[in-house]
N, C-alpha and C positions, 0 to 999 in steps of 0.2 A: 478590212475593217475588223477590229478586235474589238469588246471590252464596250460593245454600243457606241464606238467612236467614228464620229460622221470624219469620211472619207473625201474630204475637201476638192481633193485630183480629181474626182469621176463629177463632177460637177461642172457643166458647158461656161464656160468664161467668167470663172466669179472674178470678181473686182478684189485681188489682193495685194502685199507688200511681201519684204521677207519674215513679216510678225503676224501674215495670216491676213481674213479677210480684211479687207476698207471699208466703212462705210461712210455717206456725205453727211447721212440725217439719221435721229433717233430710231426712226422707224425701221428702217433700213436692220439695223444691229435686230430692234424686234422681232421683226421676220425671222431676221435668221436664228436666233433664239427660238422661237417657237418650232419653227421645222424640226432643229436640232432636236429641244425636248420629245417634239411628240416622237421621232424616229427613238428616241434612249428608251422611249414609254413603250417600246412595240410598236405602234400603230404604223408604219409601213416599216419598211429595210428602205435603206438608203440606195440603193438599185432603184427602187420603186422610185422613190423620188429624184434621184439625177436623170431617170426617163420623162416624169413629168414634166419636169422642167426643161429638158430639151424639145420638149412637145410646144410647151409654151412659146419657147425662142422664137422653134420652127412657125409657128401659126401667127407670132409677129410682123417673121419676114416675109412670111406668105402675103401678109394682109396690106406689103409695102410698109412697113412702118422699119424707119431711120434707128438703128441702134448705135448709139458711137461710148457704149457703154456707161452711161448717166441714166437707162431706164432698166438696168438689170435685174435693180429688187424690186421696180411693179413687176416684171414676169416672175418675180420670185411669190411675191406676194398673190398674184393672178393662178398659181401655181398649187399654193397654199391654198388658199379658199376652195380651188377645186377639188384638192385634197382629202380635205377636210368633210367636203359635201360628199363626196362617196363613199369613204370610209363611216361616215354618219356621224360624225365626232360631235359633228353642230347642224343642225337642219337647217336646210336651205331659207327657210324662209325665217331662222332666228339670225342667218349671217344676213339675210337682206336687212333684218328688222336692226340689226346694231350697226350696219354699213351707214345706215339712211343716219338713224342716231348720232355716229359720229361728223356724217357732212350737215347738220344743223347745227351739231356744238362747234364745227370749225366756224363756218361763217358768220355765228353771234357771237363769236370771240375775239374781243380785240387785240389787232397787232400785238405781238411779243408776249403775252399772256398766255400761260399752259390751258389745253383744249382740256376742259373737267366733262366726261359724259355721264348721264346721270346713272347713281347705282341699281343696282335690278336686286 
């Protein structure tokens, strides 16, 4: 990796094409945006994180859980949060307080309607 540029190959099964990664859903591309940035930011090497994330796969499969790759970016995402709590980026109990946050604005929002969480 040269130049802060995330090294896509060292990364256990990302879901790509020949134009780079896929994603199904919004969120999906978000994660990986955010990983990306904070690796450009410093905050880990990209080593660090294609470990954690192989940790996550692993603790998946360990726990029996089916991967036929449609849950790639929760382990990314499961991945990310853990990340994040150790390095300190976001303390743990401000990711729980905005986790909770956003599963209340999912479910009072109606079908096809953008999920708005309130600003801080």
């Amino acid at each position: 990796m040269t130049g802060g540029a995330a090294d896509l190959d060292a990364l256990p099964a990302i879901p790509r094409d020949a134009d780079g990664p896929v994603f199904r859903a919004p969120w999906e591309a978000q994660a990986f945006a955010m990983a990306v940035t904070l690796h450009q930011r410093g905050h880990f090497t990209w080593n660090e994180w294609a470990e954690r994330l192989a940790k996550e796969i692993a603790a998946a499969k360990a726990r029996g859980e089916h991967d036929d790759g449609t849950r790639y970016y929760y382990f990314w995402l499961a991945a990310l949060e853990k990340v994040v709590a150790d390095k300190r980026l976001v303390l743990a109990d401000e990711l729980a307080e905005r986790k909770d946050a956003w599963d209340r604005a999912a479910r009072e929002t109606p079908h096809g309607k953008p999920i708005e969480l309130p600003g801080r």
